[in-house]
C-alpha positions in Angstrom: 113.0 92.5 160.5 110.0 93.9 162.4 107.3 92.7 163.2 104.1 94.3 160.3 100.8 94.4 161.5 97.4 94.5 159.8 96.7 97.7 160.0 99.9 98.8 158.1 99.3 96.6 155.5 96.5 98.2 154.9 97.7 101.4 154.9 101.0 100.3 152.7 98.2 99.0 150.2 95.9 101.8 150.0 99.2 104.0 149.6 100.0 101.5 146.6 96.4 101.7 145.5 96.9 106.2 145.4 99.8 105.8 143.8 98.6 103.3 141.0 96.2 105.8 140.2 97.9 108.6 140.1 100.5 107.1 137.6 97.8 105.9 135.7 96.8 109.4 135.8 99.8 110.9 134.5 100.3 108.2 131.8 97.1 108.9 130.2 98.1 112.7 130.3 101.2 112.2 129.2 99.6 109.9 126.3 97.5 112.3 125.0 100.0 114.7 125.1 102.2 112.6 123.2 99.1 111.5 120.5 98.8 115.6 120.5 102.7 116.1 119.6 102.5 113.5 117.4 99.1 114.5 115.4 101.0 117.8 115.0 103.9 116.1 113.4 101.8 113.9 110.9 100.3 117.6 109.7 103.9 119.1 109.3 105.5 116.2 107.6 102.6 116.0 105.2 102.7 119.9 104.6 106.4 119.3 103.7 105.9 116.6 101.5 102.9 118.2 99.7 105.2 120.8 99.1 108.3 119.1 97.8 105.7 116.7 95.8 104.2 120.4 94.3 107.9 121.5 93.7 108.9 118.7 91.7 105.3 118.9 89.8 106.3 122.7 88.9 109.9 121.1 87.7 108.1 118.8 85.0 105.5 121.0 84.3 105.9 123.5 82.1 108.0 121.8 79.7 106.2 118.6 79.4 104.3 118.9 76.2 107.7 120.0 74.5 109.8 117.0 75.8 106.6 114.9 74.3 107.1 116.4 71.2 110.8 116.0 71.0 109.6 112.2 71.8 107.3 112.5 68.5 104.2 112.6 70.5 102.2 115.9 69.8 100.1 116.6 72.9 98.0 120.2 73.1 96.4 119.6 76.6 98.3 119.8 79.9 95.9 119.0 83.0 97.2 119.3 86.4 96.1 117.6 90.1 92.9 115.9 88.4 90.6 114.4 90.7 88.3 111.6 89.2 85.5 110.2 92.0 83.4 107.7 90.7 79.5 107.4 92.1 80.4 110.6 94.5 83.4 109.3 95.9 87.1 109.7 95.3 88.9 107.7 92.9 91.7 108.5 91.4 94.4 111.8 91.5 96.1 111.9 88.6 99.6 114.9 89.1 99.6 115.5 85.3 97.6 114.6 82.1 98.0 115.3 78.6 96.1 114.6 75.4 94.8 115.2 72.4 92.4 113.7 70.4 94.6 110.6 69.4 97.2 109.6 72.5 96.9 110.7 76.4 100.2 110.8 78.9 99.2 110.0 82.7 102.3 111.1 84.3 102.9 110.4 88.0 105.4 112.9 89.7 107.3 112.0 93.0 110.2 113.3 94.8 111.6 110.1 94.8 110.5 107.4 92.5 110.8 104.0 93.5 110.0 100.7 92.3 106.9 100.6 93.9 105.6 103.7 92.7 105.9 102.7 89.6 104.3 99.2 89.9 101.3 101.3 91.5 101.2 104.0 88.1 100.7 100.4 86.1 97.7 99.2 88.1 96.3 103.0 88.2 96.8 103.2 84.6 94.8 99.3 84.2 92.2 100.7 86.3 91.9 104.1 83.8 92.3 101.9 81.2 88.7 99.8 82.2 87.4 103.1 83.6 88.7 105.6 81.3 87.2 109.7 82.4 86.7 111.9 79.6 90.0 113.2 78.4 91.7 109.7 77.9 88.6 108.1 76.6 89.4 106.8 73.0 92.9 107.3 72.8 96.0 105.8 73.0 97.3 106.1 76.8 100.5 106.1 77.5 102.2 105.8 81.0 105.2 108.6 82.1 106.9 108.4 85.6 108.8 111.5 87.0 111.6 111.7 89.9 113.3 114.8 91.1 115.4 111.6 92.5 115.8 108.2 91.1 117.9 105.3 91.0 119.4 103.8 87.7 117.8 100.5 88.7 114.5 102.0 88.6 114.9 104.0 85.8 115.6 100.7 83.7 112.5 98.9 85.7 109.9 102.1 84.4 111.7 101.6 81.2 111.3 98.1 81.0 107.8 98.1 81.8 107.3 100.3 79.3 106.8 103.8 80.9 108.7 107.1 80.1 110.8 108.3 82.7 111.5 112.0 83.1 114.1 112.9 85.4 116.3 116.0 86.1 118.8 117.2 83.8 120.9 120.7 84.5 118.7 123.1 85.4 115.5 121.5 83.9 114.3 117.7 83.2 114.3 115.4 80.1 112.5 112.4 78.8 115.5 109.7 79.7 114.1 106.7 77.1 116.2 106.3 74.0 115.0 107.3 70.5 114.4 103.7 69.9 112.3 103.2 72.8 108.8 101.7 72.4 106.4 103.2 74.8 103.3 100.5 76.3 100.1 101.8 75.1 96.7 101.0 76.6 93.7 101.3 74.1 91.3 103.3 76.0 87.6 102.0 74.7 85.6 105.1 74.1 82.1 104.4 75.9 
């Protein structure tokens, strides 16, 4: 082993010291490159999923106030995308509303439906319910939950708690709740 004097330690740590810094350097470059890629990413994915989340709106759509009626609820008001903002600021999106003067549907459409979209349509539909806007205030509101893709476990859960489930049948979709079925209905006061 040879013999290292002071002077080449310093020179080993001020090498060290350049070096630190120029990593550093390229870290934080390569970090906001990487933030860049990934902020970039975020706005693709959510371009895709706005997309597929307007697909599946324009699969319920237009046939909505017909599979209602079939479901001996007579509806004459189809509202898409409404935005409610209470004191100025956003509120609440609802995909699709429909009404008349006596009941109201507040149908949430996904992609795919799960359990806890579901649970979330109930506590947006309690908050309506308290906070009604115009359209649903004084009626009868009903909850509806649509999925271009859905499990037969939460199918029975939307069921259960009392929801109508509209999911894809053939080339179009249908209401899936039996004839039988007994839809939850929040009285909406009318103030």
């Amino acid at each position: 082993m040879e013999n290292v004097n002071y002077e080449q330690v310093l020179a080993l740590l001020e090498q060290t010291g350049r070096q630190s810094v120029e990593t550093y350097q390229q870290i934080r470059t390569l970090s906001a490159e990487t933030d860049k890629q990934i902020k970039e990413l975020s706005r693709k994915i959510e371009k895709i999923t706005d997309t597929l989340g307007r697909f599946a709106e324009e699969q319920v759509r237009p046939k909505i106030l017909e599979l209602f009626r079939l479901s001996n609820i007579e509806l004459e008001a189809t509202f898409q995308n409404v935005i409610i903002q209470k004191n100025g600021k956003f509120w609440m999106e609802i995909d699709l509303l429909l009404a008349n003067s006596i009941y109201s549907v507040v149908v949430d459409v996904k992609n795919t439906l799960r359990q806890g979209d579901v649970d979330y349509h109930i506590e947006r539909l309690e908050k309506l319910q308290q906070t009604p806007n115009h359209v649903v205030r004084g009626t009868t509101m009903y909850g509806a939950v649509a999925g271009m893709i859905l499990t037969p476990e939460v199918e029975r859960y939307a069921i259960k708690k009392g929801l109508f489930v509209i999911k894809p049948k053939g080339d179009g979709v249908e209401i899936s709740n039996t004839k039988d079925f007994k839809p939850k209905g929040w009285e909406v006061i009318n103030s």
